[in-house]
N, C-alpha and C positions, 0 to 999 in steps of 0.2 A: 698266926703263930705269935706268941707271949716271949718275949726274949726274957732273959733275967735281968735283974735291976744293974748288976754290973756293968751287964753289956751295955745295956742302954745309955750308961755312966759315959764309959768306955767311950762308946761312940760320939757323947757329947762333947767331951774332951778332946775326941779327933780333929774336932772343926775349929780347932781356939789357940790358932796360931802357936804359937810356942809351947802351948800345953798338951798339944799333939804327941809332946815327948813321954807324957807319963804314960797313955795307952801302949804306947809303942814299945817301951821299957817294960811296963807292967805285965802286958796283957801278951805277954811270948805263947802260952801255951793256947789260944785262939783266933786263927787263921783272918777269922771274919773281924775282929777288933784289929790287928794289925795291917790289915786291909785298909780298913778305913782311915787309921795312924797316916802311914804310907799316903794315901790321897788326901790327906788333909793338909801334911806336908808337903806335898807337891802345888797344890792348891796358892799355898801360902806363896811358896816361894815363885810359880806364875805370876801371882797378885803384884809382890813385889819389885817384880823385873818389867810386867807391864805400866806400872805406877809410876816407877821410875822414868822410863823410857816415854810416856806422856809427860809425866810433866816436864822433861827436858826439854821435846819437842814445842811444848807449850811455851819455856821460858825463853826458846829461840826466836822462834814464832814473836814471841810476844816485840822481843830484843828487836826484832829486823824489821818489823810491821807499825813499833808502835803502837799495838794495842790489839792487835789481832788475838792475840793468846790469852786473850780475857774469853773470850767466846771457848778457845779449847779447855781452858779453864774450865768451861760450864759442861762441857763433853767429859769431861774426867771425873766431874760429879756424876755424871749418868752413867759412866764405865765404873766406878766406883757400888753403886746403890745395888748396879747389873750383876756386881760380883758378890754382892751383899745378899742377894739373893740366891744364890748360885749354893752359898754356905745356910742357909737357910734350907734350901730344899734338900741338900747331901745331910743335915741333920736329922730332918724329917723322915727321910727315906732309909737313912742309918738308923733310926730309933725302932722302922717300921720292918724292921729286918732286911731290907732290901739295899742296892747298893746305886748311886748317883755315878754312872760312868759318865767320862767327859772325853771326847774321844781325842785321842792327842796327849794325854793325859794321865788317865785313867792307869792307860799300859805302862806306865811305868810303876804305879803301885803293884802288879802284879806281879812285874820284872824282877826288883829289890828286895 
């Protein structure tokens, strides 16, 4: 199935952090582009509660150890690249007509 060039649009923009808002604005009269708005948003905002929340523990870690949080340091590069991907395959999957549920997630794009 051939999506139209909007939607494909649409859908790439879902995935690009703050630009999630123009689909989302935009694209009212199409379930499946708001869809993916809604997850891309949530996505984001995941990311960034997780990012935080490591490197906190990182910076404490790091504080009380003495140098421990250099190693989690390197763990939040790999949680990082993990989540990099994560956006990579939901734009894939969104170009391809199809949708990248993430379970946990996911339901709240459905919900809003």
């Amino acid at each position: 199935m051939e999506l139209p060039t909007n939607r494909k649009s649409m859908t790439l923009l879902a995935y690009l952090w703050p630009l999630a808002l123009v689909p989302l604005l935009l694209g009212k009269d199409d379930a499946e582009v708001q869809w993916h708005a809604r997850n891309g948003i949530g996505l984001m905002v995941a990311e960034l509660v997780l990012m935080f929340a490591l490197t906190l523990l990182a910076s404490i870690v790091s504080l009380v150890t003495l140098g421990l949080g250099c190693v989690l340091g390197l763990f939040i590069v790999c949680v990082w690249i993990g989540v990099f991907a994560v956006y990579i395959l939901a734009v894939v999957k969104g170009r391809g007509g199809q949708r990248l549920v993430i379970p946990g997630l996911s339901q709240y794009a459905s919900g809003f």
